[in-house]
PDBQT receptor file of N, H, CA, C and O in Angstrom, charges set to zero:
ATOM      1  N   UNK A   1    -101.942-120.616  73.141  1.00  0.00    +0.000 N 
ATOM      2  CA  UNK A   1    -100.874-119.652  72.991  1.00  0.00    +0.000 C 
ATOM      3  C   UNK A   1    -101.160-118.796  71.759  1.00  0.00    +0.000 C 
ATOM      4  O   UNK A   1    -101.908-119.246  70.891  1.00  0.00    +0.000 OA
ATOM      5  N   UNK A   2    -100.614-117.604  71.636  1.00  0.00    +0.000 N 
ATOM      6  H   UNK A   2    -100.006-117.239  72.341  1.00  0.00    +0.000 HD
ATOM      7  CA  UNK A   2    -100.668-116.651  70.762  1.00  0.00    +0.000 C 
ATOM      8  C   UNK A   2    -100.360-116.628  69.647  1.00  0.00    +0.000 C 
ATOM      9  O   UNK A   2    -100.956-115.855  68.897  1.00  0.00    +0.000 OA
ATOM     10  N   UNK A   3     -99.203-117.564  69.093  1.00  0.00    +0.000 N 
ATOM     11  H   UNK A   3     -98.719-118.193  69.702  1.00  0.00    +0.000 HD
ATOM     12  CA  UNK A   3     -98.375-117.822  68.340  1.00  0.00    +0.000 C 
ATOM     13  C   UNK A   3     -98.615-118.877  68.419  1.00  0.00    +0.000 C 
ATOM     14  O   UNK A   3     -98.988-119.635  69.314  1.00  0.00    +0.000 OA
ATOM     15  N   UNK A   4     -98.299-118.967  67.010  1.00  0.00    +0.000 N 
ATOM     16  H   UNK A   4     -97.996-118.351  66.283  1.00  0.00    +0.000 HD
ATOM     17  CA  UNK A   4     -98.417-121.109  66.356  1.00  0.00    +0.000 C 
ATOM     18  C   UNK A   4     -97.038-120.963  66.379  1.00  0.00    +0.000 C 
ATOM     19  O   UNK A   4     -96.753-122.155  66.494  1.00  0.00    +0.000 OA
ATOM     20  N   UNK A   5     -95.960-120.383  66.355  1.00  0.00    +0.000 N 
ATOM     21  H   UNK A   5     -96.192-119.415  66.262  1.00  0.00    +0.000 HD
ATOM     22  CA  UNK A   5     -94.762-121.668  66.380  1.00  0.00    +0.000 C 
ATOM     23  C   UNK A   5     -93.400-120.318  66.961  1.00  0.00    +0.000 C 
ATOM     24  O   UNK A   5     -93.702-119.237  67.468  1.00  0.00    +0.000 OA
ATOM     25  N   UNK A   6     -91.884-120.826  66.682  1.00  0.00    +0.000 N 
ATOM     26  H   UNK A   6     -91.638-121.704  66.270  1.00  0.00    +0.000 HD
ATOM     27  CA  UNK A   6     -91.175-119.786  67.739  1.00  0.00    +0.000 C 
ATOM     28  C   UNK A   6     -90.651-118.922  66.786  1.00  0.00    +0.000 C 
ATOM     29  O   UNK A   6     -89.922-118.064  67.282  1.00  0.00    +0.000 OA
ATOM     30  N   UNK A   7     -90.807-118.857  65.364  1.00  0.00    +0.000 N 
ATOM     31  H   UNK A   7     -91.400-119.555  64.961  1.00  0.00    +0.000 HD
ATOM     32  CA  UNK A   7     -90.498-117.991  64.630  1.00  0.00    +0.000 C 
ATOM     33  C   UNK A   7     -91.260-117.125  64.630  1.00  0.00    +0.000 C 
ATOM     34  O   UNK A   7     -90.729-116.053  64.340  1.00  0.00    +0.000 OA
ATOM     35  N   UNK A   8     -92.996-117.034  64.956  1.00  0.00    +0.000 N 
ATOM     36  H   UNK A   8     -93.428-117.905  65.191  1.00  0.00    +0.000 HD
ATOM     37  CA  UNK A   8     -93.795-116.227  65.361  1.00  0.00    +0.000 C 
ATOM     38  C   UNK A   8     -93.841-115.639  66.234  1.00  0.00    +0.000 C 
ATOM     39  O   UNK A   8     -94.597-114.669  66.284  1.00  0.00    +0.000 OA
ATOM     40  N   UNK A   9     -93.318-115.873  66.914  1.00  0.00    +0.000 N 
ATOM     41  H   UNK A   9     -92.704-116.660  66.872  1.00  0.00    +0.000 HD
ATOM     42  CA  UNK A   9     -92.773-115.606  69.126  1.00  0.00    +0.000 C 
ATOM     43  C   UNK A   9     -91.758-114.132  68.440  1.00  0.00    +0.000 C 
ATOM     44  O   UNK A   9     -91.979-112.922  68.493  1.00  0.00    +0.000 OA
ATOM     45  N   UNK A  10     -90.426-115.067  67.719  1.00  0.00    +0.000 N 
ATOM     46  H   UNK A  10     -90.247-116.050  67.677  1.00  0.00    +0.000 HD
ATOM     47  CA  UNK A  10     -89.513-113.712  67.149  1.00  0.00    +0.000 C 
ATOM     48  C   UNK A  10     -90.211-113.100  66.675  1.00  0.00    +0.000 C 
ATOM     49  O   UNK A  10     -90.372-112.160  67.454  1.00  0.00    +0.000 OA
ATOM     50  N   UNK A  11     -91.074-112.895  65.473  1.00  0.00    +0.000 N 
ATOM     51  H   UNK A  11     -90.943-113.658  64.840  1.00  0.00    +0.000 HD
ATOM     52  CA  UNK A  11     -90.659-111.984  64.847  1.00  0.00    +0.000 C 
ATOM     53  C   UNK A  11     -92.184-110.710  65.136  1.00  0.00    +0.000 C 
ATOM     54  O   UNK A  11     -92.298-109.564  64.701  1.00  0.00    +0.000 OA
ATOM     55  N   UNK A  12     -93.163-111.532  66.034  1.00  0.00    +0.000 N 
ATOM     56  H   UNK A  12     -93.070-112.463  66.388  1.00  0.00    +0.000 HD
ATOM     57  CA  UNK A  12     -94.253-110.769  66.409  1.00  0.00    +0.000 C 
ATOM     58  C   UNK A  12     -94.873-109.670  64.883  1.00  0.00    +0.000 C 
ATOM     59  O   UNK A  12     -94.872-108.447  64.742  1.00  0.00    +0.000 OA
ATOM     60  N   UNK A  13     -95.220-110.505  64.198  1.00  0.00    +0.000 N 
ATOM     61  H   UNK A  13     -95.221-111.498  64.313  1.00  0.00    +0.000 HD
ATOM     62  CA  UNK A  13     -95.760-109.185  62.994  1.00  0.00    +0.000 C 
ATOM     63  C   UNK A  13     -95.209-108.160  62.732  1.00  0.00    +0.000 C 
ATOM     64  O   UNK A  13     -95.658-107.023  62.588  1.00  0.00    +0.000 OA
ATOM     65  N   UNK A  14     -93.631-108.792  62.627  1.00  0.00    +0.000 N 
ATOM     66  H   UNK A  14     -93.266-109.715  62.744  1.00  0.00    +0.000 HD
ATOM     67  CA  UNK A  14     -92.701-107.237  62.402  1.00  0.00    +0.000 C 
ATOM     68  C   UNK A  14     -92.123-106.255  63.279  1.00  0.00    +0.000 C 
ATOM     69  O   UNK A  14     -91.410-105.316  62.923  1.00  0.00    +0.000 OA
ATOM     70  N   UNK A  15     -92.605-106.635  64.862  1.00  0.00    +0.000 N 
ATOM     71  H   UNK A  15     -93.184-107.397  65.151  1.00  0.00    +0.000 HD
ATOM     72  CA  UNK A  15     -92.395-105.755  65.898  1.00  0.00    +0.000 C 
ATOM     73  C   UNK A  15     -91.415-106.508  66.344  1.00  0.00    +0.000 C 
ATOM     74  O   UNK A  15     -91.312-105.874  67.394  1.00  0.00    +0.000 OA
ATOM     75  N   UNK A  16     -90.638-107.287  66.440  1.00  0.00    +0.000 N 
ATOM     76  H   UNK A  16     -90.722-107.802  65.587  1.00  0.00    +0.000 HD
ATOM     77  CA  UNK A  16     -90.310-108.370  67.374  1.00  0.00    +0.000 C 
ATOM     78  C   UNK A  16     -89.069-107.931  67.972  1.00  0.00    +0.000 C 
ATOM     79  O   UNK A  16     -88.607-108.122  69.097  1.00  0.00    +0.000 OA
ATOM     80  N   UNK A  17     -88.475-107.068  66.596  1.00  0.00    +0.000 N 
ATOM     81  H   UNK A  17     -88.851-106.913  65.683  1.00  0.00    +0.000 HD
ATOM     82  CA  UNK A  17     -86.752-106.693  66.684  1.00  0.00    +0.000 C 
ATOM     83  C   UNK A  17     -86.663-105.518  67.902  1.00  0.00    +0.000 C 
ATOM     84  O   UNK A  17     -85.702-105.413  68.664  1.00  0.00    +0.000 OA
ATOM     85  N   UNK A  18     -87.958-104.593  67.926  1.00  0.00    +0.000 N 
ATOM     86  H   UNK A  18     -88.738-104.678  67.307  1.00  0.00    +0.000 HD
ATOM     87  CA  UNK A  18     -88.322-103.824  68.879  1.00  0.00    +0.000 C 
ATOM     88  C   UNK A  18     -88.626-104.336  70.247  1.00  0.00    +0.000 C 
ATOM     89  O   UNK A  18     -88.231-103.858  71.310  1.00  0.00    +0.000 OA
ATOM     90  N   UNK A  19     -89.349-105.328  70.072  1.00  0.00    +0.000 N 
ATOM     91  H   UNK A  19     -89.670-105.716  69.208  1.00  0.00    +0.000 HD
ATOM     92  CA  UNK A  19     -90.007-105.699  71.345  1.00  0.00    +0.000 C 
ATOM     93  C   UNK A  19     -88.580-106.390  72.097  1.00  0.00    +0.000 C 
ATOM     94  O   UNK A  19     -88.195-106.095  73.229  1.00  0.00    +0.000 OA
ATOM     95  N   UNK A  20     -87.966-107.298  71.243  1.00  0.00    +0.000 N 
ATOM     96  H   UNK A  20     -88.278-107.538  70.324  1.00  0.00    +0.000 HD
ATOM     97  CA  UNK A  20     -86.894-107.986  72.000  1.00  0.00    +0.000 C 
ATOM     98  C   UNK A  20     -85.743-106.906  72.493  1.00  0.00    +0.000 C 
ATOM     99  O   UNK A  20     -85.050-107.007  73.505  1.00  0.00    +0.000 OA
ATOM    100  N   UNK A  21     -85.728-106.183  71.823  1.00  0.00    +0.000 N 
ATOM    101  H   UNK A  21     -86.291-106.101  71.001  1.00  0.00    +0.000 HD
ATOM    102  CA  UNK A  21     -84.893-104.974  72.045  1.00  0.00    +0.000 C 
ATOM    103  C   UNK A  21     -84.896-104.415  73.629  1.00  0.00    +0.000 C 
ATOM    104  O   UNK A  21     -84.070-104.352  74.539  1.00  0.00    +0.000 OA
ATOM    105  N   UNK A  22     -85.967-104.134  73.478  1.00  0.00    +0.000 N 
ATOM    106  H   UNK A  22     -86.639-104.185  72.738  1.00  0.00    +0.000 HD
ATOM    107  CA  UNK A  22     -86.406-103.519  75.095  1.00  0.00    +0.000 C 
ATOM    108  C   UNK A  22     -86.429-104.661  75.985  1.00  0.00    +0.000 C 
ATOM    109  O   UNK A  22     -86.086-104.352  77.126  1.00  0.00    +0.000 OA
ATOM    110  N   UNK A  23     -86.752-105.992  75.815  1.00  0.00    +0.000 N 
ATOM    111  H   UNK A  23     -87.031-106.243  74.888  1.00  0.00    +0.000 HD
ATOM    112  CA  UNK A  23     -86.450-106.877  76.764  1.00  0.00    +0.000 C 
ATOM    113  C   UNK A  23     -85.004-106.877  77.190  1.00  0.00    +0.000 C 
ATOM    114  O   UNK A  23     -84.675-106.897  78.376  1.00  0.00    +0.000 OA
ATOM    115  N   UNK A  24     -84.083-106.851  76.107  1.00  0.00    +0.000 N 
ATOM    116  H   UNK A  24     -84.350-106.835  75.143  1.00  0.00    +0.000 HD
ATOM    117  CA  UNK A  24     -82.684-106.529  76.219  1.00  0.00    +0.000 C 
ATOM    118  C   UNK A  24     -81.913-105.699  77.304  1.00  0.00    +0.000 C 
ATOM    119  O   UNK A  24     -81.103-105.826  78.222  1.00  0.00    +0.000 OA
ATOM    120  N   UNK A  25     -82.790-104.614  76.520  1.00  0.00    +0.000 N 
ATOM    121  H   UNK A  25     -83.448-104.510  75.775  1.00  0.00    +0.000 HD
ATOM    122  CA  UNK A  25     -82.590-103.157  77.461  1.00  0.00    +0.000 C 
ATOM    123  C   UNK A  25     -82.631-103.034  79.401  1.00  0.00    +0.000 C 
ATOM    124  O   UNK A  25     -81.893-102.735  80.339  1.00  0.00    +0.000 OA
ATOM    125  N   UNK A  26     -84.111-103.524  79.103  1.00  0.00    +0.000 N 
ATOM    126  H   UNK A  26     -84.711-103.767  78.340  1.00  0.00    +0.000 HD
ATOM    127  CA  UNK A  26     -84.656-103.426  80.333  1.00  0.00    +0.000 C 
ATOM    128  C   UNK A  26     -83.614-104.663  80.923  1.00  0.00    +0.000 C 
ATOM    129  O   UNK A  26     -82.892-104.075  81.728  1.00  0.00    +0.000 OA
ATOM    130  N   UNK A  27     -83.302-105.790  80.894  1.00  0.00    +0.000 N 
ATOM    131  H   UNK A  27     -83.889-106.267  80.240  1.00  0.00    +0.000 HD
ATOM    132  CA  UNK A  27     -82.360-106.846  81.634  1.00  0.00    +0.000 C 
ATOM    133  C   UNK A  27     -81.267-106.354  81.888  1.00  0.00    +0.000 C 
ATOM    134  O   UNK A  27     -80.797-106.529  83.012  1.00  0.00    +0.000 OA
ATOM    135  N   UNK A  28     -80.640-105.687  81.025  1.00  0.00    +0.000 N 
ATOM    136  H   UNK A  28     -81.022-105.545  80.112  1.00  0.00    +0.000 HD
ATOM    137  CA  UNK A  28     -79.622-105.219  80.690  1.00  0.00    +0.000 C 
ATOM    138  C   UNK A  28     -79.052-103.997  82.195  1.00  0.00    +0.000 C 
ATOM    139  O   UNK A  28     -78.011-103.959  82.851  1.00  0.00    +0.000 OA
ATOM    140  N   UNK A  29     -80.104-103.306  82.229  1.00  0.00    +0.000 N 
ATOM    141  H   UNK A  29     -80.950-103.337  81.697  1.00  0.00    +0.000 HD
ATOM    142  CA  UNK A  29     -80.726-101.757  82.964  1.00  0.00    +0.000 C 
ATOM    143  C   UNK A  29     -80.378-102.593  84.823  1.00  0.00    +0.000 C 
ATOM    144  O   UNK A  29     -79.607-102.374  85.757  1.00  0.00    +0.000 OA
ATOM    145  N   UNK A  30     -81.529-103.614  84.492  1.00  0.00    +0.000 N 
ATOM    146  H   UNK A  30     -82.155-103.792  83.733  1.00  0.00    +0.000 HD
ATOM    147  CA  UNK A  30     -81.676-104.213  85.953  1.00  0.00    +0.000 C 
ATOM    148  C   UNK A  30     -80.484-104.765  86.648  1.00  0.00    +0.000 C 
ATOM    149  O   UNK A  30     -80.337-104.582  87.856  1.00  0.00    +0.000 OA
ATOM    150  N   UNK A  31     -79.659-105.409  85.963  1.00  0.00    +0.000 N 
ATOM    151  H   UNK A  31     -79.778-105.558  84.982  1.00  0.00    +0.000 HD
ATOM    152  CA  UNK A  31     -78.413-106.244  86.312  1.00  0.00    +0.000 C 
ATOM    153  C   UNK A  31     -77.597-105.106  86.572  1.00  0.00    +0.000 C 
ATOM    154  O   UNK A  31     -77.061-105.134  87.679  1.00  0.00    +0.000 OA
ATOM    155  N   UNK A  32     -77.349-104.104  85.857  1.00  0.00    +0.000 N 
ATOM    156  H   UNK A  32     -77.784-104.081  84.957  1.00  0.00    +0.000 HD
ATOM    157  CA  UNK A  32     -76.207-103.220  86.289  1.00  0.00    +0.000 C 
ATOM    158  C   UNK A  32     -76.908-102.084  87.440  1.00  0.00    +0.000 C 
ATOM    159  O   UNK A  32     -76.220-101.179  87.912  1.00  0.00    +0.000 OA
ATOM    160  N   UNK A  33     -78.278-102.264  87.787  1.00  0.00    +0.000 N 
ATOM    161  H   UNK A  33     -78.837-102.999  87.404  1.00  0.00    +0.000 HD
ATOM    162  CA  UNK A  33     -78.959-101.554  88.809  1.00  0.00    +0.000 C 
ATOM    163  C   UNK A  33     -78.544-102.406  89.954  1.00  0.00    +0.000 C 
ATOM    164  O   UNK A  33     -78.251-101.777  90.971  1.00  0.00    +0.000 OA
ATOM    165  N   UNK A  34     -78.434-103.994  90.023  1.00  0.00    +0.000 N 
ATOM    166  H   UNK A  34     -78.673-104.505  89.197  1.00  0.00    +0.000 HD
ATOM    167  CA  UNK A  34     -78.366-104.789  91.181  1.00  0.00    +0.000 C 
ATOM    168  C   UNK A  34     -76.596-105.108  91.357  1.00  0.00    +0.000 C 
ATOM    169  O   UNK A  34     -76.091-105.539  92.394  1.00  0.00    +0.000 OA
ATOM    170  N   UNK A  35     -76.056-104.874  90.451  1.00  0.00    +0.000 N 
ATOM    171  H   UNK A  35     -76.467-104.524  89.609  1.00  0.00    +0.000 HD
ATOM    172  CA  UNK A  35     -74.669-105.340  90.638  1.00  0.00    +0.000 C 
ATOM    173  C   UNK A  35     -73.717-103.874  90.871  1.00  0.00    +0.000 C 
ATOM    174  O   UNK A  35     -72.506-103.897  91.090  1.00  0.00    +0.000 OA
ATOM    175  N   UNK A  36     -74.580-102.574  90.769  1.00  0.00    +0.000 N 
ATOM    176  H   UNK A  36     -75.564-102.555  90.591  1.00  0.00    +0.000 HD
ATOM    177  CA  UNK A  36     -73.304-101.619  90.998  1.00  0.00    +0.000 C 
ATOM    178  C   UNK A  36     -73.220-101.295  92.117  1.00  0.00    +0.000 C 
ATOM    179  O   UNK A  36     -72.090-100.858  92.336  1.00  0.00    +0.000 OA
ATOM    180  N   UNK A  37     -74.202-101.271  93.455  1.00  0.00    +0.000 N 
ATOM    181  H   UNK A  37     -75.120-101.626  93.277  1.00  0.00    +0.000 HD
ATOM    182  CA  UNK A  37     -73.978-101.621  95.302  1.00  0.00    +0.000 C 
ATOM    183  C   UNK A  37     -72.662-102.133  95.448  1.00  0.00    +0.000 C 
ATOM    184  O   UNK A  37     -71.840-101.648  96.226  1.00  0.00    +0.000 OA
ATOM    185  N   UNK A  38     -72.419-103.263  94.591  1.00  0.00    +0.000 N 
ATOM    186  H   UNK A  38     -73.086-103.657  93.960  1.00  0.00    +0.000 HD
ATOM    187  CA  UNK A  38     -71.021-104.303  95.256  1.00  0.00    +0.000 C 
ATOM    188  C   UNK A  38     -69.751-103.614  94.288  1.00  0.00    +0.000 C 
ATOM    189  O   UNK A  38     -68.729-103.447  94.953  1.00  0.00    +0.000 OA
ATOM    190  N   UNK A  39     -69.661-103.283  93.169  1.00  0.00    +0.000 N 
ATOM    191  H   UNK A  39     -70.492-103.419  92.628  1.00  0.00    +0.000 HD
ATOM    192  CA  UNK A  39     -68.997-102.821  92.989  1.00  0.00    +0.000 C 
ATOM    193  C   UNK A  39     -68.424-101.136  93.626  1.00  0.00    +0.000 C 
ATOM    194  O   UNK A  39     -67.268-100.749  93.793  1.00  0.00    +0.000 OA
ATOM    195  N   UNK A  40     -69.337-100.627  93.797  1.00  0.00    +0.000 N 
ATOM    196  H   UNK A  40     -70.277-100.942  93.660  1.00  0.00    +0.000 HD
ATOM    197  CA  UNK A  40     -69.115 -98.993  94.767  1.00  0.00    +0.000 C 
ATOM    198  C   UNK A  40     -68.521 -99.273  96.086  1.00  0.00    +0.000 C 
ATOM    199  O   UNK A  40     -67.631 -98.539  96.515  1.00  0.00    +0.000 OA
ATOM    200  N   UNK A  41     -68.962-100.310  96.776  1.00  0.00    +0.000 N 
ATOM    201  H   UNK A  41     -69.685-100.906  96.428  1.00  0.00    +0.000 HD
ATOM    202  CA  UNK A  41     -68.504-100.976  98.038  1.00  0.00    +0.000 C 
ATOM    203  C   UNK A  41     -67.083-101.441  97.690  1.00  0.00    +0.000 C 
ATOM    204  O   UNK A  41     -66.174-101.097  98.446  1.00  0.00    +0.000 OA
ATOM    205  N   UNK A  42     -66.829-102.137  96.692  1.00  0.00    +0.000 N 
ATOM    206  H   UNK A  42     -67.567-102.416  96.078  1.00  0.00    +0.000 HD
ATOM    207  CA  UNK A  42     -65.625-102.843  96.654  1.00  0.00    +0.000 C 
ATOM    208  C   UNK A  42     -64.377-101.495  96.616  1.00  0.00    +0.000 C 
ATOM    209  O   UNK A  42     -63.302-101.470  97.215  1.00  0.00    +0.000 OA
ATOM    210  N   UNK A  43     -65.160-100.114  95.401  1.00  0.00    +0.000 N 
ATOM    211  H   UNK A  43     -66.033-100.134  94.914  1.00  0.00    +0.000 HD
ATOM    212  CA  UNK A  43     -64.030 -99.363  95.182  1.00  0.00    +0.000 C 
ATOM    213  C   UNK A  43     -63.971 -98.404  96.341  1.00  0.00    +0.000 C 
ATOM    214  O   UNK A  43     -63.191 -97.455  96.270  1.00  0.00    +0.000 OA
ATOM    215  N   UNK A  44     -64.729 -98.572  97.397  1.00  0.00    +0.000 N 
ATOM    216  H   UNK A  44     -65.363 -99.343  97.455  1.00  0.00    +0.000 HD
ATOM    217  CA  UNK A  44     -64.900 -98.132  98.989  1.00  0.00    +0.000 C 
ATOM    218  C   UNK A  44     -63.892 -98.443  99.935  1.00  0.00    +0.000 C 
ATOM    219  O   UNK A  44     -63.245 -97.862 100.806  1.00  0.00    +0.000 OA
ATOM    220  N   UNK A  45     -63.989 -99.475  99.484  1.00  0.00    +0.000 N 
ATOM    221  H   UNK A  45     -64.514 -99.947  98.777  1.00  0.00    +0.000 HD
ATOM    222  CA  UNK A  45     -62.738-100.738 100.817  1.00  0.00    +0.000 C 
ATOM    223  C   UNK A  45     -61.946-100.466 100.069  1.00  0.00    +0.000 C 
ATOM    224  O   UNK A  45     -61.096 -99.773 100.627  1.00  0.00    +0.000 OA
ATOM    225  N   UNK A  46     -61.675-100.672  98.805  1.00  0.00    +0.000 N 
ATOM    226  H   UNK A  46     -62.365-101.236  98.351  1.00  0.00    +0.000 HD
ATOM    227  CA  UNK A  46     -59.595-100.322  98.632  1.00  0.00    +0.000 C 
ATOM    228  C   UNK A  46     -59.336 -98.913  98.493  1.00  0.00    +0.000 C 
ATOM    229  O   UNK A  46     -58.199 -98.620  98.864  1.00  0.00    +0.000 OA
ATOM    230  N   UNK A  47     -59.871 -98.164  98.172  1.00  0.00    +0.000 N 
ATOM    231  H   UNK A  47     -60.794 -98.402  97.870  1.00  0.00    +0.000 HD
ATOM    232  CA  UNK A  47     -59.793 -96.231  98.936  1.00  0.00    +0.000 C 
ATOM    233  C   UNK A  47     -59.637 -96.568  99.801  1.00  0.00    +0.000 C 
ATOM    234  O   UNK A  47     -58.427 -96.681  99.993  1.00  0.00    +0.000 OA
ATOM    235  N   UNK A  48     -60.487 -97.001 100.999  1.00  0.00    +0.000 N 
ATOM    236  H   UNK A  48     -61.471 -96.909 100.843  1.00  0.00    +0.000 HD
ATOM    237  CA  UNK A  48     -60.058 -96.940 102.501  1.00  0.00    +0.000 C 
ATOM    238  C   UNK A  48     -58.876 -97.809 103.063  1.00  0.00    +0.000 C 
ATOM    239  O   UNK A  48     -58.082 -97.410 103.915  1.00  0.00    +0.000 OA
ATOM    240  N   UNK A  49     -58.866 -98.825 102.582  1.00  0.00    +0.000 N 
ATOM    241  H   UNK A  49     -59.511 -99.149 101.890  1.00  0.00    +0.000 HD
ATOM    242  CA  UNK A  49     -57.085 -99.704 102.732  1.00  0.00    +0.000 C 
ATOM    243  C   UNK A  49     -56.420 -98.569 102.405  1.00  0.00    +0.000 C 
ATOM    244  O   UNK A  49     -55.848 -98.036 103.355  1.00  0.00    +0.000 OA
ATOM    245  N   UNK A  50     -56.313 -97.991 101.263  1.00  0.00    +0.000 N 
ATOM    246  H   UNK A  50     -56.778 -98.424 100.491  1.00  0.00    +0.000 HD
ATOM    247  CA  UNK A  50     -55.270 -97.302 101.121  1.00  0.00    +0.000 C 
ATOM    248  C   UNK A  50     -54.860 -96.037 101.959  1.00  0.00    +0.000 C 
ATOM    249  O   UNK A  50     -53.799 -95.628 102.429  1.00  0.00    +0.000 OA
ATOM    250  N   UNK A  51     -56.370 -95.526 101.942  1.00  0.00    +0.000 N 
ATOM    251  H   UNK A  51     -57.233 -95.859 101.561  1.00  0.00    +0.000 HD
ATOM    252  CA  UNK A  51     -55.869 -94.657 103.239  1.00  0.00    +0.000 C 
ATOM    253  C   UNK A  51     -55.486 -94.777 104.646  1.00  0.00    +0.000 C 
ATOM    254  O   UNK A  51     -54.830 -94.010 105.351  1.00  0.00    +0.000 OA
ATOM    255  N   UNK A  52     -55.950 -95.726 104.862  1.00  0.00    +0.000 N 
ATOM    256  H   UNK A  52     -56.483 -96.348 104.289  1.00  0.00    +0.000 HD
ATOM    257  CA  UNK A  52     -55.537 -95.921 105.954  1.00  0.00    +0.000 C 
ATOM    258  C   UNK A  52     -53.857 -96.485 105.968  1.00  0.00    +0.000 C 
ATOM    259  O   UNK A  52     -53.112 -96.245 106.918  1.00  0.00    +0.000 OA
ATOM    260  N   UNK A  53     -53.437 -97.244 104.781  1.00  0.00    +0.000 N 
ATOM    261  H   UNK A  53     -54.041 -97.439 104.009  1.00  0.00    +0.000 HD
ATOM    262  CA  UNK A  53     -51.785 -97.748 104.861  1.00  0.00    +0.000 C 
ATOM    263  C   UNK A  53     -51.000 -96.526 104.868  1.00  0.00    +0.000 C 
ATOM    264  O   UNK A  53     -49.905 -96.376 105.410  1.00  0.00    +0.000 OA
ATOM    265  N   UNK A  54     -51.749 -95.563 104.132  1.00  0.00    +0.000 N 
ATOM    266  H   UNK A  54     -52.639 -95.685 103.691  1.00  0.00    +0.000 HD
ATOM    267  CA  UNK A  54     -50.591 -94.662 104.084  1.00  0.00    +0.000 C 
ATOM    268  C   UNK A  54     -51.027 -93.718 105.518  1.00  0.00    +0.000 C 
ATOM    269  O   UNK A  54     -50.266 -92.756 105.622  1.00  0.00    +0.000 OA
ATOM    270  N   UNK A  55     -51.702 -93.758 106.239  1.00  0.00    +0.000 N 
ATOM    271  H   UNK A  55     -52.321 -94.540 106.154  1.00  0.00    +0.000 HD
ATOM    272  CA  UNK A  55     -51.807 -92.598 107.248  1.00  0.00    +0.000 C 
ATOM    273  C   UNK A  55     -51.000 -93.518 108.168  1.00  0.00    +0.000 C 
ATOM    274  O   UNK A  55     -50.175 -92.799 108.730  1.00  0.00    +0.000 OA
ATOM    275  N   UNK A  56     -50.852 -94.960 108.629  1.00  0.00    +0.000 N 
ATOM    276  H   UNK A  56     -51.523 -95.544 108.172  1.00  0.00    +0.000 HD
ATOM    277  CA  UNK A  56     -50.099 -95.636 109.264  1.00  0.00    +0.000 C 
ATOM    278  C   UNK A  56     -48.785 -95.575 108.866  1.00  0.00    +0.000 C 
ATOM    279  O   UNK A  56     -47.919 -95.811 109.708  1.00  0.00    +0.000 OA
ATOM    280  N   UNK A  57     -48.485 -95.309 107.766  1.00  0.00    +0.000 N 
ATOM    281  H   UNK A  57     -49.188 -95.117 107.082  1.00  0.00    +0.000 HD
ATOM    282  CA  UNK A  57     -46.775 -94.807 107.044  1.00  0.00    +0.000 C 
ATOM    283  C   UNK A  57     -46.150 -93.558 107.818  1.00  0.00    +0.000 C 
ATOM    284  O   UNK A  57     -45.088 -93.510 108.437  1.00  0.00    +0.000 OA
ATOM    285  N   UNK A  58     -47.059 -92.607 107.620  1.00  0.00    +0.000 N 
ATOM    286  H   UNK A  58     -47.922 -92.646 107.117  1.00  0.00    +0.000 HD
ATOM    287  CA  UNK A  58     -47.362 -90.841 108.299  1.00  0.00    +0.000 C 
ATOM    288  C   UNK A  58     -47.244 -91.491 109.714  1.00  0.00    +0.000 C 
ATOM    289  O   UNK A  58     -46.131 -91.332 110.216  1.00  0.00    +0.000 OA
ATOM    290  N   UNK A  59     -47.974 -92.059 110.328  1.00  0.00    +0.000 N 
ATOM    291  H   UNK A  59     -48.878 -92.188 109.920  1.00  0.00    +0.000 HD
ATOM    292  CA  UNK A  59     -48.042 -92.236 111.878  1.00  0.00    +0.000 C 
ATOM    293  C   UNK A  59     -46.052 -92.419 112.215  1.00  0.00    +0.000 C 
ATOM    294  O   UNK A  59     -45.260 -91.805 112.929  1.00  0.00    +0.000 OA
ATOM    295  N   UNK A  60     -45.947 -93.494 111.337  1.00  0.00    +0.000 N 
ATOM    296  H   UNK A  60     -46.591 -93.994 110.758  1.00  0.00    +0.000 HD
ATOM    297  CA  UNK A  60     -44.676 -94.109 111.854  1.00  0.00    +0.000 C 
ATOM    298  C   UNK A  60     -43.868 -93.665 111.341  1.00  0.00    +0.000 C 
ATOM    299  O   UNK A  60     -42.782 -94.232 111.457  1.00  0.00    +0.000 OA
ATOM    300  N   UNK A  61     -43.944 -92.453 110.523  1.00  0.00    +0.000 N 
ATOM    301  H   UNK A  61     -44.827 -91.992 110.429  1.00  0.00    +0.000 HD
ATOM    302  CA  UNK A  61     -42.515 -91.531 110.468  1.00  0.00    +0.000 C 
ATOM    303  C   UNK A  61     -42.991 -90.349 111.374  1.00  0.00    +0.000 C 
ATOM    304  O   UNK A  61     -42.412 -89.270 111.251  1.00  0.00    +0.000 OA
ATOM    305  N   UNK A  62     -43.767 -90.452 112.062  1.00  0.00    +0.000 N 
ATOM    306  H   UNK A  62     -44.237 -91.329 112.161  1.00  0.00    +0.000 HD
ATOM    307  CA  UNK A  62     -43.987 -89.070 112.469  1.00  0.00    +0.000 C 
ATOM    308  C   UNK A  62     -43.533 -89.730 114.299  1.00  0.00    +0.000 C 
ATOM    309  O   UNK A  62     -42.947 -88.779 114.817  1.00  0.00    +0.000 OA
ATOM    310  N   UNK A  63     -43.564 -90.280 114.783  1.00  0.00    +0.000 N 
ATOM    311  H   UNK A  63     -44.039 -91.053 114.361  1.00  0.00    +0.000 HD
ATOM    312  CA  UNK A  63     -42.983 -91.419 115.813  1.00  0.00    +0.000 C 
ATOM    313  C   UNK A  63     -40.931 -91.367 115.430  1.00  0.00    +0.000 C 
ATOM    314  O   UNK A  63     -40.078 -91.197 116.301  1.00  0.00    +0.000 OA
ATOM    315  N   UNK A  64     -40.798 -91.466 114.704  1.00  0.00    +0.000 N 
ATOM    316  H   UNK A  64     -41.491 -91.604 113.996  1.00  0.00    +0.000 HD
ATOM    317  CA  UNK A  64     -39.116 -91.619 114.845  1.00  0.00    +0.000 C 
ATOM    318  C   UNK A  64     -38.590 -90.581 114.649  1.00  0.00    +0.000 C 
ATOM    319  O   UNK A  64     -37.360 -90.558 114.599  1.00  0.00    +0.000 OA
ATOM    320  N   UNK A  65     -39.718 -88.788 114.385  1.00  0.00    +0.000 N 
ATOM    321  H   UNK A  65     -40.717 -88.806 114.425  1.00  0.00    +0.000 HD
ATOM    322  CA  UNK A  65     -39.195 -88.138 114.661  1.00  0.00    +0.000 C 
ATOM    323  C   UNK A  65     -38.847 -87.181 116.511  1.00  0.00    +0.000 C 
ATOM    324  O   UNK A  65     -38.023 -86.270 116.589  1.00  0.00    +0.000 OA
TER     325      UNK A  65
């Protein structure tokens, strides 16, 4: 291995705060790349519940007239 021990792993010759940084980043980047599909979907379906409750509201006052 590259490093003799895990304080060497951190701190990489001074780069480390950088390097971990972008590991950060980049995880960071990916998770909200794979998790915002389900959230757009979710705020999809309750727009569409809603439209649709209220056009069934409209339907059934438009019936008792």
């Amino acid at each position: 291995m590259y490093f003799q021990n895990f304080e060497q792993l951190l701190h990489m010759d001074g780069h480390g705060a950088f390097v971990w940084a972008a590991y950060a980043i980049t995880v960071f980047v990916i998770i909200a790349i794979l998790l915002a599909p389900g959230r757009r979907q979710r705020r999809f379906l309750t727009q569409l519940a809603g439209e649709l409750k209220r056009q069934r509201v409209t339907d059934s006052n438009a019936g008792e007239n």
